[in-house]
C-alpha positions in Angstrom: 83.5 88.6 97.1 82.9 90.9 100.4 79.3 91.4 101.4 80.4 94.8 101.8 78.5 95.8 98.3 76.4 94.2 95.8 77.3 93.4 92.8 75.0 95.6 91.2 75.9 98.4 93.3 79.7 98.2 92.6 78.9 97.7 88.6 76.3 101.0 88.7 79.1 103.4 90.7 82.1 102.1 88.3 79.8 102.5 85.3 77.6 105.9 86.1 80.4 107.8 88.3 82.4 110.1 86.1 83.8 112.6 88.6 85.8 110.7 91.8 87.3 113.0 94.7 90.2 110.7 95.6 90.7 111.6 99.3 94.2 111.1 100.2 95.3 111.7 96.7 99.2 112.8 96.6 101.5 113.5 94.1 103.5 109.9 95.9 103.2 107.6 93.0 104.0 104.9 95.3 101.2 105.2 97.5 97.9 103.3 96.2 95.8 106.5 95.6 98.2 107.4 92.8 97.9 104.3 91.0 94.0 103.7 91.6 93.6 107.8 90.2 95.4 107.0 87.2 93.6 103.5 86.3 90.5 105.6 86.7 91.9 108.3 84.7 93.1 106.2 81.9 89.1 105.0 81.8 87.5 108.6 81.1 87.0 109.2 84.8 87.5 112.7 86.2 89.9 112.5 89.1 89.7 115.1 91.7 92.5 115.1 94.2 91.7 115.8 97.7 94.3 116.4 99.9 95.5 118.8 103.0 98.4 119.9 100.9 95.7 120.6 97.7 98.1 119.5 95.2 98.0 119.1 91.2 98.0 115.5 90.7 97.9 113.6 87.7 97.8 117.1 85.7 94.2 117.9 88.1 93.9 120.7 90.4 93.7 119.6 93.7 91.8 120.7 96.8 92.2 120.9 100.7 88.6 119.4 101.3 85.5 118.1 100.0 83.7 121.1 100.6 86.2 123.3 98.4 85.7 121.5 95.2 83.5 124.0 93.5 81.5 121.2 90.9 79.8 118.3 91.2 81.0 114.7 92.7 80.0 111.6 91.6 81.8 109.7 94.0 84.3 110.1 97.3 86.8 107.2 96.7 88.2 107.1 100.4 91.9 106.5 101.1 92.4 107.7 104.6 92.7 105.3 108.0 89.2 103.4 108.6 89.1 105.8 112.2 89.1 109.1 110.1 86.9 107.5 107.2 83.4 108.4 108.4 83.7 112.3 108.3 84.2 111.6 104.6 81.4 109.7 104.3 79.4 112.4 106.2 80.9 115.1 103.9 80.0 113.0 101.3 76.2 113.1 102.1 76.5 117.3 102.8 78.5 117.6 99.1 75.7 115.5 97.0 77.7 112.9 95.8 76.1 110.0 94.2 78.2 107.3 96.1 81.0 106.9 98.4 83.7 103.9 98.0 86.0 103.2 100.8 89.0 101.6 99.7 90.9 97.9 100.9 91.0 97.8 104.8 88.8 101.7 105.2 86.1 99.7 107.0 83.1 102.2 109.3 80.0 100.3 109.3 78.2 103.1 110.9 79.4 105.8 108.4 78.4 103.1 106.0 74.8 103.3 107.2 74.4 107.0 107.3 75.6 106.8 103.6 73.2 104.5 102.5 70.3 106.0 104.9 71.2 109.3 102.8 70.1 107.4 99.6 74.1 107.0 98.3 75.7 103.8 96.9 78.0 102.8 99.1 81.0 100.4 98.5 83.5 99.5 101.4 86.7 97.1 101.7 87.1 97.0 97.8 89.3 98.9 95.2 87.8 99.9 91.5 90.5 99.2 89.7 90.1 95.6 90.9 86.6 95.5 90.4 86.6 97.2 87.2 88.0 93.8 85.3 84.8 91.3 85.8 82.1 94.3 87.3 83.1 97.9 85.5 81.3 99.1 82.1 82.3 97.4 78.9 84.9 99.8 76.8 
């Protein structure tokens, strides 16, 4: 298991984070943002598409940036290059999400630390719907 989170933080965001921006989220079903939305999806979790082109994805309106969504996030799940990662992490912190999760190879210690010095649960260099198996809630 990475050090990049602890257990207890990955099993509290997977089981207490209902609504997850998905930045990066396209209506590609080939690209790993699709499939990771719609694993969450198929558990109960609201998926909020975040994307340039603010497409409908996975039958959920989507929007051009954090700061557009107009509710509450739980959690920013990141899928963007690990050099454009940390303004999400930072938008993250000005949004009030709970936690932000950067996905398989999205590695910025530093935006990492701001996160976490902002009082979110922070989970890089893992994916949920691998996690979910042996750490998410019980269904």
């Amino acid at each position: 298991m990475s050090a990049e989170a602890d257990t207890d933080t990955v099993r509290r965001v997977l089981a207490e984070c209902d609504t997850w921006a998905v930045v990066g989220l396209g209506n590609n079903p080939a690209r790993a943002a699709h499939g990771v939305a719609r694993f969450l999806q198929e558990r109960g979790k609201r998926i909020v598409p975040v994307h340039p082109s603010a497409e409908t994805v996975l039958g959920q309106r989507g929007y051009a940036s954090l700061a557009d969504v107009p509710f509450p996030v739980d959690c920013v799940d990141v899928f963007r290059n690990s050099d454009a990662a940390g303004q999400f992490a930072d938008e993250a912190v000005r949004i009030g999400a709970r936690a932000v999760w950067f996905q398989l190879g999205v590695i910025d210690h530093e935006a990492m630390a701001r996160a976490r010095a902002a009082g979110l649960d922070t989970v890089m260099d893992r994916c949920p719907a691998i996690e979910w198996p042996s750490l998410g809630p019980s269904a």
